[in-house]
C-alpha positions in Angstrom: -0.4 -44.5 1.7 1.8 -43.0 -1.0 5.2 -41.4 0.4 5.6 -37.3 0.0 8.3 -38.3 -2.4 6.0 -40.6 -4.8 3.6 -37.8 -5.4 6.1 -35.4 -6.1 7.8 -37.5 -8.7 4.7 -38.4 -10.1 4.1 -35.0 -10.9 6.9 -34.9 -12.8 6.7 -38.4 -14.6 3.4 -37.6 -15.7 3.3 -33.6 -16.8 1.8 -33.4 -20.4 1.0 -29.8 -21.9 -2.3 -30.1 -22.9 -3.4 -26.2 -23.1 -3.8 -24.7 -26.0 -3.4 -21.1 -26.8 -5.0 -19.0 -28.8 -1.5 -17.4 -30.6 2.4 -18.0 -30.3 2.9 -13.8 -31.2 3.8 -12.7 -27.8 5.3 -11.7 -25.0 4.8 -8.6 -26.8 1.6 -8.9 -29.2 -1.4 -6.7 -28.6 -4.7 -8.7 -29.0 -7.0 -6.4 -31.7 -10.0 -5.2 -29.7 -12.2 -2.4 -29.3 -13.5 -3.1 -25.6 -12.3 -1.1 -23.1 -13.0 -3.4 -20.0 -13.4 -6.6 -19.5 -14.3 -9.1 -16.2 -13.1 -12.0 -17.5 -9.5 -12.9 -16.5 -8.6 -14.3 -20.3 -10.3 -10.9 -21.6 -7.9 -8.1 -23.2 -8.5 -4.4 -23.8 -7.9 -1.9 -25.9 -4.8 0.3 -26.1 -5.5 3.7 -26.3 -1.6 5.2 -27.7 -1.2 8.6 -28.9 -0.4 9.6 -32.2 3.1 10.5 -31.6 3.8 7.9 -29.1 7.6 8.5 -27.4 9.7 5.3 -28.3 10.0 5.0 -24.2 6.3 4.3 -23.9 6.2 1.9 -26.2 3.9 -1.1 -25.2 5.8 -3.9 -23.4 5.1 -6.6 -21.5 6.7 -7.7 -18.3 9.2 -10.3 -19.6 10.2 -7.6 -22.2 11.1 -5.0 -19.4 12.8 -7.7 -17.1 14.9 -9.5 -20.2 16.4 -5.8 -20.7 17.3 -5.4 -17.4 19.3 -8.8 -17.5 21.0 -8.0 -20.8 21.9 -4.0 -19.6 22.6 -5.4 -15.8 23.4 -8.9 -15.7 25.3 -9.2 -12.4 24.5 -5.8 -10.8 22.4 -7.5 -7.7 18.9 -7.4 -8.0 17.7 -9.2 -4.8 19.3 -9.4 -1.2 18.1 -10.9 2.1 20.0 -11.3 5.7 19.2 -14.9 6.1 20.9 -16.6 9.5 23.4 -13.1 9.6 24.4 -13.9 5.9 23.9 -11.8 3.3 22.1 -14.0 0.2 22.4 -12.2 -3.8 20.5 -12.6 -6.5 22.3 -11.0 -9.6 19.7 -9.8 -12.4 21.2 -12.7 -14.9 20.4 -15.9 -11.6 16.8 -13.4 -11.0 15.8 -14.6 -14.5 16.9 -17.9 -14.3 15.5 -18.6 -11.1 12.2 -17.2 -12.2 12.3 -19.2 -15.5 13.1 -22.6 -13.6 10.1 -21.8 -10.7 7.9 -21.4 -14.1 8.6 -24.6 -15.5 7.9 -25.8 -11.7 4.4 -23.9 -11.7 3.5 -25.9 -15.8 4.4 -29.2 -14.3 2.1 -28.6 -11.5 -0.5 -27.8 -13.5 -1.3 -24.2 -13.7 -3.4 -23.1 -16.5 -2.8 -19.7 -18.4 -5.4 -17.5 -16.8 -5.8 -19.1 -13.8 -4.4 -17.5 -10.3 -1.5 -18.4 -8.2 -2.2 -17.5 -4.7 1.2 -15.5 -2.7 0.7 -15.9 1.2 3.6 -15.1 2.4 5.9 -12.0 3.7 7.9 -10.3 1.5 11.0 -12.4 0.2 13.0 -13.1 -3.0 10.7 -15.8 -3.2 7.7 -13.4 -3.4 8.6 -11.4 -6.6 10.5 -14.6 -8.2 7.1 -16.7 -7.8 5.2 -13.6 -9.0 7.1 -13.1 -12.2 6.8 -17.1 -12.7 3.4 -16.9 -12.6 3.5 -14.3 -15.8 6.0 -16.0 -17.4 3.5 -19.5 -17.4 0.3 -17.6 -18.2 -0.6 -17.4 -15.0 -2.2 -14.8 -13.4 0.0 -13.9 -9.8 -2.6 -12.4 -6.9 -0.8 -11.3 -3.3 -2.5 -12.0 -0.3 -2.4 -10.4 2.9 -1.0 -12.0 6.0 -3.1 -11.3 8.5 -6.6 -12.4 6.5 -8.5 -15.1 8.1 -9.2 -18.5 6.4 -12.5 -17.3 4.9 -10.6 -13.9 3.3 -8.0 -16.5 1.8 -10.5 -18.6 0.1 -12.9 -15.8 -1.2 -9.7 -14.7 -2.8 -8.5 -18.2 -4.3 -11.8 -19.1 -5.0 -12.8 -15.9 -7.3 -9.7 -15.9 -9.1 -9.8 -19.8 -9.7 -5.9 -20.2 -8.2 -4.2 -23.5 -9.4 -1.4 -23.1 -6.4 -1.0 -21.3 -3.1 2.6 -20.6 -2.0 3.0 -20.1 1.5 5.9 -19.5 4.4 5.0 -20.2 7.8 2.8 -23.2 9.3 0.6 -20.5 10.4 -0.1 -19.7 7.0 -0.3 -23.3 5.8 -3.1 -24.0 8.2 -5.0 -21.5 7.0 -4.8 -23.5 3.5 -5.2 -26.8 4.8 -8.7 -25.5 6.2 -10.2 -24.3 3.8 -8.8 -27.0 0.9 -11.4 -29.2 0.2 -13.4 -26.1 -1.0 -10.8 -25.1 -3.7 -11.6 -28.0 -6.3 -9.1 -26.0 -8.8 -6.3 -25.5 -6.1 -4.0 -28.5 -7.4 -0.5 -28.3 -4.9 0.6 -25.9 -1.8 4.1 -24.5 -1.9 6.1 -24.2 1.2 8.4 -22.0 1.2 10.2 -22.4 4.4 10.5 -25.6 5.6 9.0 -29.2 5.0 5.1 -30.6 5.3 4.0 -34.4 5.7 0.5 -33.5 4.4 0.4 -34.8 0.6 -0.8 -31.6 -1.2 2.5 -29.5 0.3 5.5 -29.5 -1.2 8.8 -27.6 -0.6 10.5 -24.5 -2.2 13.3 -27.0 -3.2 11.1 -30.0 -4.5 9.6 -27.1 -6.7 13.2 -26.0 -8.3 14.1 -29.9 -8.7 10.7 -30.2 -11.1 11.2 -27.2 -12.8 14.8 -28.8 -13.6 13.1 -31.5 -15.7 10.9 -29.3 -17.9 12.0 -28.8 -21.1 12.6 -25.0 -22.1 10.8 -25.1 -25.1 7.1 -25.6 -23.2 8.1 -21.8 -20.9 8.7 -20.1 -24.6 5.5 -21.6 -26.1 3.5 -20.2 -22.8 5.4 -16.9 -23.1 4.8 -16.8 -26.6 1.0 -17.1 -25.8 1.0 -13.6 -23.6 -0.3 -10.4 -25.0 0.4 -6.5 -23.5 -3.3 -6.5 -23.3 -4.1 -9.2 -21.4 -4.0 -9.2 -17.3 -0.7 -9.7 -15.9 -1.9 -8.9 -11.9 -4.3 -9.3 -9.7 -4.7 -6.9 -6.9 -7.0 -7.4 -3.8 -9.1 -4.3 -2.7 -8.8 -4.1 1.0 -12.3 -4.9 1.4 -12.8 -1.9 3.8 -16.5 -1.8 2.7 -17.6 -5.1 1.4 -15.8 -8.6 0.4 -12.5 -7.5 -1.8 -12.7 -7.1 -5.3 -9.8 -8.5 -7.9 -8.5 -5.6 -10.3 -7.2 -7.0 -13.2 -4.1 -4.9 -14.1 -3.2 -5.3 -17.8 1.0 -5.5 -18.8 0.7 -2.3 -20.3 -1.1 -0.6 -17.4 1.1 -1.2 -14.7 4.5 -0.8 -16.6 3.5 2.3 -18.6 2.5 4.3 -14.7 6.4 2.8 -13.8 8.0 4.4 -17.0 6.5 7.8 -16.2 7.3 7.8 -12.8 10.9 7.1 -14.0 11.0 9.4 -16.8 8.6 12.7 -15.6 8.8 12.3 -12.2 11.9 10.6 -10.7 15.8 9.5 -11.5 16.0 6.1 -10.2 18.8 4.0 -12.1 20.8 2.1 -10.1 19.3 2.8 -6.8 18.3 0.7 -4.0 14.8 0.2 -2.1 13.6 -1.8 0.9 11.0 -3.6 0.6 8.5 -4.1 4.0 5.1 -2.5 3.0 2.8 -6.1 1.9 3.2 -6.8 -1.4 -0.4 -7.6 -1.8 -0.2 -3.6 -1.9 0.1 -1.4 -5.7 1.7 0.6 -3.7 4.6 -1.3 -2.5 4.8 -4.0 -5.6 5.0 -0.9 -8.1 7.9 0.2 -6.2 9.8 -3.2 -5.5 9.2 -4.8 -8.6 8.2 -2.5 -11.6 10.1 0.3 -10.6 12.9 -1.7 -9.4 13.2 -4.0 -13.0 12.8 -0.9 -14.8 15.4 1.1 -13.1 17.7 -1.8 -12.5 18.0 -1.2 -8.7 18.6 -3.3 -5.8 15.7 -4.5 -3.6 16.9 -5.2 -0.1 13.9 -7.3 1.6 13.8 -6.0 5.3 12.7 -8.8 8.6 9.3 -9.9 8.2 8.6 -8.0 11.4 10.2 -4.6 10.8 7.0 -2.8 11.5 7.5 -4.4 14.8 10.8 -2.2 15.8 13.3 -3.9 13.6 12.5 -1.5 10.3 15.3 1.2 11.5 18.5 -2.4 11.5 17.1 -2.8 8.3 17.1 0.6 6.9 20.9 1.2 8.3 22.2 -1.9 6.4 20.1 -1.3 3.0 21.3 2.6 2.8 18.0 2.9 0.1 18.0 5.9 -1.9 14.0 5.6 -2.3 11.7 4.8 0.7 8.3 4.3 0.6 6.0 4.3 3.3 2.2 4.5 4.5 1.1 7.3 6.3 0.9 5.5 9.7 4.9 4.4 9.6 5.5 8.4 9.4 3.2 8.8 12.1 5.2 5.7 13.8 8.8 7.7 13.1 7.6 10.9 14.6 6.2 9.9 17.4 10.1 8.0 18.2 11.7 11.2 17.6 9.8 13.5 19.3 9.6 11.0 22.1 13.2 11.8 21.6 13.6 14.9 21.6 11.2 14.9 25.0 14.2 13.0 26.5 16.5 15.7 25.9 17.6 18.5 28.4 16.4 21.8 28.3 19.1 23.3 26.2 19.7 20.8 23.9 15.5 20.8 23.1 16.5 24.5 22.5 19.0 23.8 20.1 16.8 21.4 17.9 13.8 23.3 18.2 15.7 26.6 17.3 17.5 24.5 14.0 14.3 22.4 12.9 12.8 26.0 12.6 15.2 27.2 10.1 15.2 24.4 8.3 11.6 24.3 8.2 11.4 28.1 7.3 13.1 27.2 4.3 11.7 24.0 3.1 8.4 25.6 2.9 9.1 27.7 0.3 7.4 26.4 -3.0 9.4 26.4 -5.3 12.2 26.9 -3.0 15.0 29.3 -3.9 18.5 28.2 -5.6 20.4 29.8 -2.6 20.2 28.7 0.9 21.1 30.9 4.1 23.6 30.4 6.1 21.2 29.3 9.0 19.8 26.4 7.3 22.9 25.0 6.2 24.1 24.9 10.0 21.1 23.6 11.1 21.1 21.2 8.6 24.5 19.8 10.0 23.4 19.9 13.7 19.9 17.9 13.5 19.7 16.8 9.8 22.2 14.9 9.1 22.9 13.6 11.8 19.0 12.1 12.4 19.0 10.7 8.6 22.7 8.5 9.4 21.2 7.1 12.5 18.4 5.8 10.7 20.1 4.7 7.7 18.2 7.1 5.5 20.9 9.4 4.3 21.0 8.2 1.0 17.4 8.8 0.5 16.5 10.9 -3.0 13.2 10.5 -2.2 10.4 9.9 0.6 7.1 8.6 -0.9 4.0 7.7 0.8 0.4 6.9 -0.3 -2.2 4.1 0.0 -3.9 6.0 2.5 -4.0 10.1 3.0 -1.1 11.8 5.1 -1.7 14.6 7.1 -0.4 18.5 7.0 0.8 17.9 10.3 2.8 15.2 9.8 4.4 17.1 5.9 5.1 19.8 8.3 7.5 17.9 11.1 9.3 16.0 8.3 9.8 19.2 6.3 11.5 20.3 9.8 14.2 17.6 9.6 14.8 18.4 5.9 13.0 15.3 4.8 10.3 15.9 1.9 7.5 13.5 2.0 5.9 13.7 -2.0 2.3 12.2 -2.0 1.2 9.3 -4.4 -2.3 9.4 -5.8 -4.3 7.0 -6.6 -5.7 3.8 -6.5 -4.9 0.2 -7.5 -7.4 0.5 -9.9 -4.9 3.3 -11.7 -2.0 0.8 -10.8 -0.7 2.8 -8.2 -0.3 6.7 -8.9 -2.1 8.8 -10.5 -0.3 11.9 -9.5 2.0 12.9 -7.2 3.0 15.9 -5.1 6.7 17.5 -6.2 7.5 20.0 -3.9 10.9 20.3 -5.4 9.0 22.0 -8.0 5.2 23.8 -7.7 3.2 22.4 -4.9 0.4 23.8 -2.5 0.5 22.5 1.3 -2.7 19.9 1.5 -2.7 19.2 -2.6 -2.3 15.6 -3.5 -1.0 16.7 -6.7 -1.8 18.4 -10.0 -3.3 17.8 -12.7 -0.2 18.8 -15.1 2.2 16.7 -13.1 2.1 13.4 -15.6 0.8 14.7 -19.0 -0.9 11.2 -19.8 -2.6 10.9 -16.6 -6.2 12.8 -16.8 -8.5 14.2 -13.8 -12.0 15.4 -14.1 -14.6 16.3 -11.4 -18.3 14.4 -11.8 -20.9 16.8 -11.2 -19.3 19.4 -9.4 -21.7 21.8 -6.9 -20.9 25.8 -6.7 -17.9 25.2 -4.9 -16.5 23.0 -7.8 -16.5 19.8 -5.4 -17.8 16.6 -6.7 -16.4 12.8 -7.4 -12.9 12.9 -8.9 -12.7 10.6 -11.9 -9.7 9.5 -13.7 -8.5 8.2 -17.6 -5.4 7.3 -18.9 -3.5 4.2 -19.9 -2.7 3.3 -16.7 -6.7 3.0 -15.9 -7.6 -0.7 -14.9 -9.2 -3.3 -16.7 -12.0 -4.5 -14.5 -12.9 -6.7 -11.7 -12.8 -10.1 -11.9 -16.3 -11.6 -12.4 -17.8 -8.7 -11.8 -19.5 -7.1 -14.4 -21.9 -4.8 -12.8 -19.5 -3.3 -10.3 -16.9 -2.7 -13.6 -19.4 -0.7 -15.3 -20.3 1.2 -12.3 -17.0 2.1 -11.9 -15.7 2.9 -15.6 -19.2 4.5 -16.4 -20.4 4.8 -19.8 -17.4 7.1 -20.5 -14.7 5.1 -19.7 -13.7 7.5 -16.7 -12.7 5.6 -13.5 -14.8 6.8 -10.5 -12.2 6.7 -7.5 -15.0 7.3 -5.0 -13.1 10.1 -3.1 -14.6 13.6 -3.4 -12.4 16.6 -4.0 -12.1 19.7 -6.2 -9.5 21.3 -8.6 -8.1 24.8 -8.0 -7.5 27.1 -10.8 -3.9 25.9 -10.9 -4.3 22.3 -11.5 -4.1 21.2 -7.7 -6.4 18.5 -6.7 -7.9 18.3 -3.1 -9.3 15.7 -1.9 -12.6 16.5 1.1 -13.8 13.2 1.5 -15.0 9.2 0.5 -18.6 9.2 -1.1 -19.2 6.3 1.0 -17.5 7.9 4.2 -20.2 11.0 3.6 -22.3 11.7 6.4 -25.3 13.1 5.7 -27.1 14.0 9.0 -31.3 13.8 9.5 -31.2 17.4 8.5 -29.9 16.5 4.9 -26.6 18.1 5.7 -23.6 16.2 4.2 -21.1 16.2 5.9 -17.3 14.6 5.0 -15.5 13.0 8.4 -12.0 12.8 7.3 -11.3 16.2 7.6 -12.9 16.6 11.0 -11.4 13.8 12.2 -7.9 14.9 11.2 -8.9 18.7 13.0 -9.2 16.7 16.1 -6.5 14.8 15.9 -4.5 17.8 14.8 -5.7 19.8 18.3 -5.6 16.7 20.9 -2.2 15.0 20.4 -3.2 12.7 23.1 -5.6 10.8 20.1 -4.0 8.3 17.8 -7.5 7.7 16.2 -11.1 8.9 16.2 -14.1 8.5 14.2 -17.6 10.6 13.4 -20.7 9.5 13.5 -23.7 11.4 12.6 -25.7 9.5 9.5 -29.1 9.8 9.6 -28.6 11.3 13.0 -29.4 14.9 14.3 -26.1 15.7 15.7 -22.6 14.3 15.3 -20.7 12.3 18.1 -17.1 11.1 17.6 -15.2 7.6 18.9 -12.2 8.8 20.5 -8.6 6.3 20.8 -5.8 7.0 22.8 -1.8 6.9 21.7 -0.9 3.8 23.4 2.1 1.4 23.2 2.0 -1.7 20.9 2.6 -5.2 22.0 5.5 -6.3 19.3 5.0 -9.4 19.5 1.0 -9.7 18.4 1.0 -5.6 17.3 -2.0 -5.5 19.1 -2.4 -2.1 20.8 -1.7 -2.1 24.7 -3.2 -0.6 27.6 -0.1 1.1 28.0 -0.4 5.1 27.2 2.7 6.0 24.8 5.1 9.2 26.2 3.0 11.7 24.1 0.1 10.3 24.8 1.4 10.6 28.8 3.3 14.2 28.4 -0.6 15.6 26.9 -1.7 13.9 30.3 0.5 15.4 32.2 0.0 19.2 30.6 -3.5 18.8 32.2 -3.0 17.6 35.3 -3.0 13.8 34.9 -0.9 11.7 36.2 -2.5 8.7 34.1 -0.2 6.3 32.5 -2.8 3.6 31.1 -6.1 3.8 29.2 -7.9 1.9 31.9 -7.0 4.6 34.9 -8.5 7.0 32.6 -11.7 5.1 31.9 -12.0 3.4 35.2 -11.9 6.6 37.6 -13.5 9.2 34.7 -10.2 10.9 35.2 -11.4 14.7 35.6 -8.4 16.4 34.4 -8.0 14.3 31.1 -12.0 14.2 30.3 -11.6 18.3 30.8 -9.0 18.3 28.2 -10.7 16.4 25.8 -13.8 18.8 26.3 -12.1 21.7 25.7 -10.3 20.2 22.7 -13.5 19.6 21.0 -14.8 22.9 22.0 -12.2 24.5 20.5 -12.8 22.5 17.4 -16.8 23.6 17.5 -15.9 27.0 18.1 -13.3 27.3 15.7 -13.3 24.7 13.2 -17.1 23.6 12.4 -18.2 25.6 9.2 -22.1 25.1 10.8 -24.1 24.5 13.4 -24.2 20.4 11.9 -20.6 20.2 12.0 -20.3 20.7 15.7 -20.1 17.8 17.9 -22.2 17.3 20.8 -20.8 13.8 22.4 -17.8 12.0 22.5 -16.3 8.8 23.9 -13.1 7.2 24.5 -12.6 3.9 23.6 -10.8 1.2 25.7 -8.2 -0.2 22.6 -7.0 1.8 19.8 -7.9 0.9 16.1 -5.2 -1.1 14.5 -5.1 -4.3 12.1 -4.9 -6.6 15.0 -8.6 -6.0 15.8 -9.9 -5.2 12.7 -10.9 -2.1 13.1 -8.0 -1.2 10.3 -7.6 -2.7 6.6 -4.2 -4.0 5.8 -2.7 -0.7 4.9 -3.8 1.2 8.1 -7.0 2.3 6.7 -10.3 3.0 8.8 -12.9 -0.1 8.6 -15.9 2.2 9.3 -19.0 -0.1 9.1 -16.6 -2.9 11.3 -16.0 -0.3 14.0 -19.9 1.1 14.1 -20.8 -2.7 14.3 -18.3 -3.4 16.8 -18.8 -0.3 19.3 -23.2 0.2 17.9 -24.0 0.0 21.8 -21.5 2.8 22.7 -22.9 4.3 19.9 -26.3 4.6 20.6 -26.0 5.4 24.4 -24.3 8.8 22.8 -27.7 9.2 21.2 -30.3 8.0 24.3 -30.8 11.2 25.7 
């Protein structure tokens, strides 16, 4: 049997270029064309630039925007990592060499312009050098989430034809090796940690030494072969309802949404970002690798498990001066500090409460005025301050968050602690943002933006009803090209007018603010015809039981509503799965009612009296109060024995609810709501 070291060196010995591409005119060439999608992953689209185009939003592709940032920045650093308590740099000048040498590595081992290369890994240097190596070969780079199973990884290698798979743990390299013999184009896994006896793995470091013998004249032809038009990304829909979809994001698309949010919306140069949130994510790659190159920051790549209690070491040695986060991390961070605050004594709670009011009371002013009082500075300096040092966030310009909605509530504590929380629309089919909220500037509590915020980013509503509410669609150039191999579902979602239908449902105020109700495919519409949107019930609930850390409505085709009920509980750090373990809110809300319950399973076991009251009169409060009709109410609830989270797969990779999983999962709890 050939040795590991034969096959590796045979790769090498016997790399010839045999693609041939269609022009040598790039990085930067725009391929003439008058479609405006496309499904196939060699396609290209059509530009739409205005007539006066600013010399800022000029077309560029991906190389273009990183070789400036080497020639403006060449040692500022560009990459860091804490790797066995030493800090590792990557300057911008050894970024682009690194990335140029893994490219010739990816061309000897046979990747094809067009065809994928698979990312399974956490986030690393590694991560965004083997991304932009894949761009810089012709390749097409698509993330992939940790936590999918087997059959996830191969519908995702499979569909976009991926040529390698890089992965960093044997965890993840088992899940390859399972599913390889039904990848026939899947020519060599990458490990990036460690070494592999099995023939079709090599090593991060046999990778560098092949990409040392290709000659750098074969990278500049394949670079030269790119156009701005063309798909540079592929990003994985989360596959909430239905097997996930590839969106082709074009060079232009993606980098012209980075250069607004630099220009119109934010002042980034030289700052510094952790990266944590999955790179599979728009979200978090926009922000660690577009904006990043384009601002020439500092990415600081926090402990693979920093969503499991290390995030806050992290954040105190990166100091960023942007952090981005989903919704259920801010959910994560107030819960700690009112836990905190919980701990306190009586007068110190006094003192907090009495300074987050003030600061509160002037944060909420939109815009807010030039001069502050006197009471806000000193709270400021008694709570403020002194919370953002502990948790290394001082140096924070600005808290983002999207990928999911965020709730009032949770704006509302953050505001309290002087820390602004702006709101990123969109989708990944808009490459990231679409809007975003600036309460610095004009903004309306619950708004996920307006309309007027980025000039080149338009909104409509399709078929709005009296109330002005109907599907919000989108156009601009930031507007994807289409899913790979998947020409119905493209044309359903770019209609015949080229607007992007983003599925949520929401209206537009007079002002330009944008609201967003609902999901067309969340809508329940009850056996009365009512429809009926379950976000923003569900979020009412939550709002007036803080003992719930999830819930969920059910009601299609049904003549009354009932709701799925989860408890705040403590996680396991180790797996993340949820525990039995009630968390101190979750136990403090027991305790206001009587309870002296400290796990889910007293509760459910004994049909705890006090707590089941509580929850009653919760929801009776919401029906008496909150439901707009006699539909809306809600005549049945249940608590469930484990919270939703990723673990189970009851939530999608960025913390959002997998509806149809859960109803399948729980259908017998279900239905006894509706037996009687």
């Amino acid at each position: 049997m050939a040795s590991k070291k034969f096959v590796v060196d045979l790769i090498a010995a016997t790399f010839i270029e045999t693609y041939s591409q269609k022009h040598q005119l790039g990085p930067d060439y725009i391929i003439p064309t008058n479609e405006n999608r496309t499904w196939q992953a060699d396609g290209a689209v059509h530009i739409n630039l205005p007539e006066n185009l600013d010399e800022k939003y000029k077309p560029e592709s991906v190389i273009s925007i990183f070789r400036t940032a080497v020639k403006n920045s060449p040692n500022r650093p560009a990459l860091l990592i804490k790797r066995n308590d030493i800090l590792c740099e990557w300057s911008y000048e050894q970024y682009w060499y690194i990335v140029t040498n893994v490219a010739k590595g990816f061309i000897k081992l046979g990747v094809i312009p067009f065809h994928a290369v698979g990312i399974l890994a956490s986030n690393s240097p590694e991560w965004l050098i083997s991304y932009l190596a894949t761009i810089f070969c012709g390749g097409i780079p698509a993330g992939i989430y940790t936590t999918n199973s087997p059959m996830a990884c191969l519908h995702v290698l499979e569909n976009s034809s991926a040529n390698l798979v890089l992965v960093d743990s044997k965890v993840q390299l088992d899940k390859i090796l399972s599913i390889r013999d039904k990848l026939p184009h899947l020519k060599m896994i990458i490990l990036l940690e460690g070494n592999s006896d099995h023939l079709d793995v090599i090593s991060w470091q046999d990778l560098l030494l092949i990409g040392q013998t290709l000659p750098d004249e074969i990278l500049e032809k394949r670079m030269k072969g790119l156009a701005i038009n063309q798909c540079c990304s592929l990003i994985y829909t989360s596959g909430t309802t239905g097997n996930p979809k590839g969106v082709m994001i074009s060079h232009d698309s993606i980098i012209t949404m980075s250069k607004t949010l630099i220009h119109e919306v934010y002042n980034l140069k030289y700052g510094k970002t952790i990266s944590y949130l999955p790179l599979s994510h728009i979200a978090a790659l926009g922000v660690d690798l577009y904006l990043a190159i384009l601002s020439e920051s500092t990415v600081y790549f926090a402990h693979p498990d920093a969503l499991k209690g290390k995030l806050l070491d992290d954040l105190i040695l990166a100091q960023p001066t942007l952090f981005m986060a989903v919704p259920r991390v801010y959910e994560k961070i107030k819960e700690k500090l009112q836990a905190a605050e919980e701990s306190l004594s009586s007068i110190k709670k006094k003192i907090i409460k009495w300074a987050r009011k003030q600061i509160f009371k002037y944060n909420r002013q939109i815009p807010r005025p030039t001069s502050k009082p006197i009471f806000y500075s000193t709270a400021k300096a008694l709570i403020s301050r002194k919370v953002k040092t502990a948790m290394g966030i001082n140096d924070v310009e600005v808290f983002g968050t999207g990928g999911a909605p965020i709730s009032a509530e949770v704006i509302e504590f953050f505001l309290s602690y002087d820390i602004t929380i702006s709101e990123l629309y969109g989708l990944s089919e808009s490459s990231g943002s679409h809007t975003i909220t600036m309460p610095k500037l004009n903004h309306v509590m619950g708004s996920v933006g307006n309309i007027n915020t980025i000039k080149e980013c338009k909104f409509k509503i399709l078929n709005p009803n009296k109330e002005g509410i109907g599907e919000i669609l989108l156009h601009g150039r930031n507007i994807f090209m289409g899913y790979l191999g998947l020409e119905e579902m493209t044309n359903e979602a770019l209609g015949e007018d080229n607007w992007l239908r983003t599925g949520d449902i929401g209206c537009i105020d007079k002002d330009g603010f944008i609201f967003i109700t609902g999901r067309v495919k969340e809508l329940i519409i009850t056996s009365g015809g009512e429809n009926i949107p379950p976000a923003l019930i569900e979020e009412q609930i939550k709002k007036i039981l803080p003992v719930l850390s999830n819930c969920m409505l059910i009601g299609d085709k049904r003549n009354y509503l009932t709701i799925l009920l989860t408890l705040k509980t403590e996680i396991n750090l180790s797996t993340m799965e949820p525990t039995d373990e009630l968390n101190p809110i979750a136990i403090e809300w027991c305790q206001s009612v009587g309870s002296s319950a400290k796990r889910v399973s007293e509760i459910l076991q004994s049909a705890n009296a006090n707590v089941m009251d509580g929850i009653q009169q919760g929801i009776k409060k919401y029906n008496e109060e909150f439901a707009i009709s006699r539909a809306q109410k809600i005549r049945k609830w249940t608590i469930l024995p484990q919270d939703f989270s990723v673990y189970n797969g009851t939530l999608g990779p960025t913390a959002k609810l997998k509806r149809q999983f859960v109803f399948n999962k729980y259908s017998s709890i279900i239905e006894s709501m509706y037996a009687s």
